[in-house]
N, C-alpha and C positions, 0 to 999 in steps of 0.2 A: 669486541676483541676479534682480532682475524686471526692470530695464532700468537701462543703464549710462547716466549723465549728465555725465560726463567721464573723459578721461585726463591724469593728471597726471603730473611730472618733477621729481624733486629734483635741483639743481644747488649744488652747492660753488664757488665762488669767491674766489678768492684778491687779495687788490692785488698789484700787482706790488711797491709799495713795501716788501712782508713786514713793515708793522709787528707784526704776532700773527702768524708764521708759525709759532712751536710751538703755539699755540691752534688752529689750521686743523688743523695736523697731526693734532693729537690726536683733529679732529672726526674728521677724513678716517678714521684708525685704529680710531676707533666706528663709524661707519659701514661700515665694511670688513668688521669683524668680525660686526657683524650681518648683512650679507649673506653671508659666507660661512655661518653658522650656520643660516639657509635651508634652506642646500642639506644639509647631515649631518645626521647623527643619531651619538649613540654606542650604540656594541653590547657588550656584555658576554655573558662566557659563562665557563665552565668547561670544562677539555679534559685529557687527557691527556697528560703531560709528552712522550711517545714523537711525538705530533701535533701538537706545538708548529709546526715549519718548515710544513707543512700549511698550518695554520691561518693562521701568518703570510704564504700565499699567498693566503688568501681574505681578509683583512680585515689590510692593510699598512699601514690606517693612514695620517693627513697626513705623516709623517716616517719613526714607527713606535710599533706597538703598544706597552702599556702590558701587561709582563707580572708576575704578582703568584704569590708560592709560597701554597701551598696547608697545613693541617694535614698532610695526605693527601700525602707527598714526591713520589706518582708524575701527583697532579692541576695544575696552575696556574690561575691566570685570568687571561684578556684582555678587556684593553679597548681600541676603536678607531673611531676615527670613518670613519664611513663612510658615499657619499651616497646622498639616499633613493631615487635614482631606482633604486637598486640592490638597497636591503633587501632584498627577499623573497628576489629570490635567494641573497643573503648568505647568508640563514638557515637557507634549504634548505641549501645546501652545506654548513653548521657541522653542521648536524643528519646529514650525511650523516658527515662524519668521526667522530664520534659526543660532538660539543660537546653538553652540557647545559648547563639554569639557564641558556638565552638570556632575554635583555632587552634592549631600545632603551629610550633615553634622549634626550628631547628635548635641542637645544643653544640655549639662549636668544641667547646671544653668546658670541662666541671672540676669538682671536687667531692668527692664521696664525704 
């Protein structure tokens, strides 16, 4: 940025009369979800079926993780959103319990 020429604010507004109030809704729930998607990232990795609870302490996920069985009976993988102000650490830590095949994935937009 060489010089900023304004700041701007988006506002949602409603009539009170609610004629399109599922139409606002639905902005307000776009826009919701793009901002939440900002802020994550999804993380993927592979782990150890034994470091499963572990790992579900490092990356828990908006609810919770997404976990997936593996060829490999004693491997799984998880996936989790998690935010970015966070990442690096996250990944140290996976890498610390001995998570491989880590990846982040941008989140374009969500849904809480």
């Amino acid at each position: 940025i060489v010089s900023e020429i304004m700041t701007t604010e988006t506002v949602l507004i409603q009539n009170k009369r609610k004629k399109h109030a599922k139409t606002v809704e639905l902005i307000r729930k776009r826009i919701e979800g793009y901002m939440l998607a900002q802020k994550y990232k999804m993380v993927y990795y592979n782990i150890e079926r034994i470091n499963l609870d572990k790992a579900k302490m490092i990356t828990p996920g908006k609810k919770s993780p997404t976990v997936q069985t593996l060829d490999d009976p004693d491997w799984i993988a998880i996936g989790a959103m998690v935010p970015i102000t966070e990442l690096s650490n996250i990944m140290d830590q996976l890498e610390e319990i001995g998570a491989s095949s880590i990846f982040v994935v941008a989140i374009d937009n969500c849904r809480a």
